[in-house]
C-alpha positions as CSV (number, residue, x, y, z in Angstrom):
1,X,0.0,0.0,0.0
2,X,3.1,2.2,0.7
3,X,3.9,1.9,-2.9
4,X,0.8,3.2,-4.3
5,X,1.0,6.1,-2.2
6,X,4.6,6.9,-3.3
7,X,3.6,6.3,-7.0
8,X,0.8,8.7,-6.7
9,X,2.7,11.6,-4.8
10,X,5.1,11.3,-7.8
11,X,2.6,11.4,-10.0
12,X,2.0,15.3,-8.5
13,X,5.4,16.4,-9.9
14,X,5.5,19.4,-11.9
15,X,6.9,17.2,-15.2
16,X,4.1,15.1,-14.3
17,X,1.2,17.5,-14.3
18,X,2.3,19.0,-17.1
19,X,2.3,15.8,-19.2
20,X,-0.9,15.5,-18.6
21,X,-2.6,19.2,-18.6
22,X,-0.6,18.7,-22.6
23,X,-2.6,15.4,-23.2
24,X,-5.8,16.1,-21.9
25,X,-5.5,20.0,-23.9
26,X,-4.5,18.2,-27.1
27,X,-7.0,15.7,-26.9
28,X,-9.5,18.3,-26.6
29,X,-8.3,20.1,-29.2
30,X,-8.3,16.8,-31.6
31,X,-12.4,15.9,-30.7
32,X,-13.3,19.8,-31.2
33,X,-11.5,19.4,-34.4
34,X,-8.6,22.3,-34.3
35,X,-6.1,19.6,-34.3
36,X,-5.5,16.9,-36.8
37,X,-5.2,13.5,-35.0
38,X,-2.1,12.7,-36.7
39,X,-0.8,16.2,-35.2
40,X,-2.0,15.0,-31.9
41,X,-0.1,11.6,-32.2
42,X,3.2,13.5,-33.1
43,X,2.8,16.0,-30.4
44,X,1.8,13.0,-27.7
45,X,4.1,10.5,-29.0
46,X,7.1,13.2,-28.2
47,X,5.9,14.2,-24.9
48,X,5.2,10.7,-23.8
49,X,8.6,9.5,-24.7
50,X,10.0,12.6,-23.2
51,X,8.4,11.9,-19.8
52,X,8.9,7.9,-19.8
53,X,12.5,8.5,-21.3
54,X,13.4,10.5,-18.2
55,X,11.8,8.2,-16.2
56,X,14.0,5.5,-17.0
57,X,16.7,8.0,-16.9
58,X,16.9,8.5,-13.7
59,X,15.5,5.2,-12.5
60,X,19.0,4.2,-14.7
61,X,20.9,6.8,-12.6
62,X,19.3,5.3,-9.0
63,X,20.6,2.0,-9.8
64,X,24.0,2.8,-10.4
């Protein structure tokens, strides 16, 4: 249960909140139909990586 809690309270980083204020404004965007969906894939596909890419970054960096 301790886990959870930690991944959640990371989940409140600024990176974090950003990520998703992005997705959730782009995805908006997409359904009212000022966005393309295949500009919403590139846009999410980079910030995704971005965020899971420094993820594993510094989960890389913990390790060592």
């Amino acid at each position: 249960m301790e886990e959870v809690w930690k991944r959640l309270g990371n989940l409140l980083t600024i990176k974090s909140i950003v990520t998703l204020a992005l997705t959730a404004v782009f995805a908006w965007l997409t359904c009212a139909g000022q966005v393309s969906a295949d500009q919403f894939l590139t846009v999410f596909t980079v910030v995704v990586a971005f965020y899971f890419g420094t993820q594993a970054e510094r989960s890389a960096q913990k390790k060592s």
